[in-house]
C-alpha positions as CSV (number, residue, x, y, z in Angstrom):
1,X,12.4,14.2,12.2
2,X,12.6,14.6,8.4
3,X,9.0,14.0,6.5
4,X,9.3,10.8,4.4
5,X,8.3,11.6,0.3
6,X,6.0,9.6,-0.7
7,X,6.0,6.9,1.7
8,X,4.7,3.4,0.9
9,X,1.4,1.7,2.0
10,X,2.3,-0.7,4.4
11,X,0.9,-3.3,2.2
12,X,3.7,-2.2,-1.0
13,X,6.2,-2.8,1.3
14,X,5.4,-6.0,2.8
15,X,4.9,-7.4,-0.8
16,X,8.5,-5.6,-2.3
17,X,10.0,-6.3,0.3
18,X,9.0,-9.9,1.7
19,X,7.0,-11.5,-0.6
20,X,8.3,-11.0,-3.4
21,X,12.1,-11.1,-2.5
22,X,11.4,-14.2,-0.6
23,X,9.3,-16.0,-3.2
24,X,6.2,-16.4,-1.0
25,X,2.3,-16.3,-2.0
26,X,-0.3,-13.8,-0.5
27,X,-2.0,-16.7,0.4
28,X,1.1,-18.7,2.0
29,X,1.4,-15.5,3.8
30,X,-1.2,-15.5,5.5
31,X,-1.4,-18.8,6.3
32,X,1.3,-18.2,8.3
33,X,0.5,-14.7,9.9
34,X,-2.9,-16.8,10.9
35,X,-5.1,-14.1,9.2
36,X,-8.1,-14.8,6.6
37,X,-5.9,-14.5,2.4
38,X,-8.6,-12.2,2.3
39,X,-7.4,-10.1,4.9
40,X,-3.7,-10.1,3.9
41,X,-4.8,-9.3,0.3
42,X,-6.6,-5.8,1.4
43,X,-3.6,-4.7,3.3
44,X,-1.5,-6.4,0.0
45,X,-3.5,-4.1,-2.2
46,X,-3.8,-0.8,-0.1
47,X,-7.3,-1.2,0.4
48,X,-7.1,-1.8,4.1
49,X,-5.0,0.0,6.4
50,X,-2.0,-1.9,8.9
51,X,-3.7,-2.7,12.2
52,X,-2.6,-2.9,15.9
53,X,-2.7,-6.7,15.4
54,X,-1.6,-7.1,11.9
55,X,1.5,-5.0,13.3
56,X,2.1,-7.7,16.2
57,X,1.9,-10.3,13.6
58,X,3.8,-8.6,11.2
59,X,6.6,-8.1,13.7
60,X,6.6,-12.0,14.9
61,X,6.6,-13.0,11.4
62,X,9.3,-10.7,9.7
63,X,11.1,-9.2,12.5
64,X,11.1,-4.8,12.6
65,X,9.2,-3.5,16.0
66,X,5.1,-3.7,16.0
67,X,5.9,0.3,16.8
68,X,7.8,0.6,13.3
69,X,4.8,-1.3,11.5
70,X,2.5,0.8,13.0
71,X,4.6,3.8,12.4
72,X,5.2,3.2,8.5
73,X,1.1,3.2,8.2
74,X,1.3,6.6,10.0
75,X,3.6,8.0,7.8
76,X,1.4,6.7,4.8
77,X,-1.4,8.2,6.0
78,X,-0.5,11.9,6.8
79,X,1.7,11.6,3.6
80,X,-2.2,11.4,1.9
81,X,-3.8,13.9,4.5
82,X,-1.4,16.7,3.7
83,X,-2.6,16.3,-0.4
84,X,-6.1,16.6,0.5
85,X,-6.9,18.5,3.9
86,X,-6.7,22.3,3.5
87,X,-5.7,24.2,6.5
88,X,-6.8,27.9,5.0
89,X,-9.3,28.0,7.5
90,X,-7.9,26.6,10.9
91,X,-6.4,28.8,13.0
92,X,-4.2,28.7,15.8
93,X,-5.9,28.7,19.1
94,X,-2.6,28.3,21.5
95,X,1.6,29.3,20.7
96,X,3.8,28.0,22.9
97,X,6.0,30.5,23.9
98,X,9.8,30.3,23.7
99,X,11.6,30.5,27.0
């Protein structure tokens, strides 16, 4: 599987892609996903990260797979792990070897 570049927060893509194409407040949002505006609005703003249940509710809501939710917050997060972690100093420990 090909890296993504610079994948989205969850959060920027729920509000390009859903709320703002459909015309929809934050706090109509999450009305409907049943979750606190508050809530919503962390995600909304990439201050909070996609959950397990935010994804099922997500997925009810919008439609895509709880798996692809969860997967897109994945992707966000080793995209910012590989900026900052240095790996200078870990070394391998096990090579599997090719048959």
């Amino acid at each position: 599987m090909a890296r993504q570049h610079n994948p989205p927060h969850p959060g920027e893509f729920i509000k390009e892609t859903y709320l703002d194409s459909l015309n929809i407040s934050l706090r109509k949002a999450a009305i409907e996903l049943d979750v606190a505006p508050s809530t919503f609005s962390r995600l909304i703003n990439g201050k909070a990260d996609l959950s397990p249940d935010m994804a099922l509710r997500l997925s009810k809501a919008f439609g895509r797979t709880p798996e692809s939710w969860m997967q897109m917050q994945t992707n966000y997060q080793l995209w910012q792990a590989r900026k900052t972690i240095k790996l200078n100093r870990v070394h391998v420990i096990y090579h599997e070897r090719a048959s």
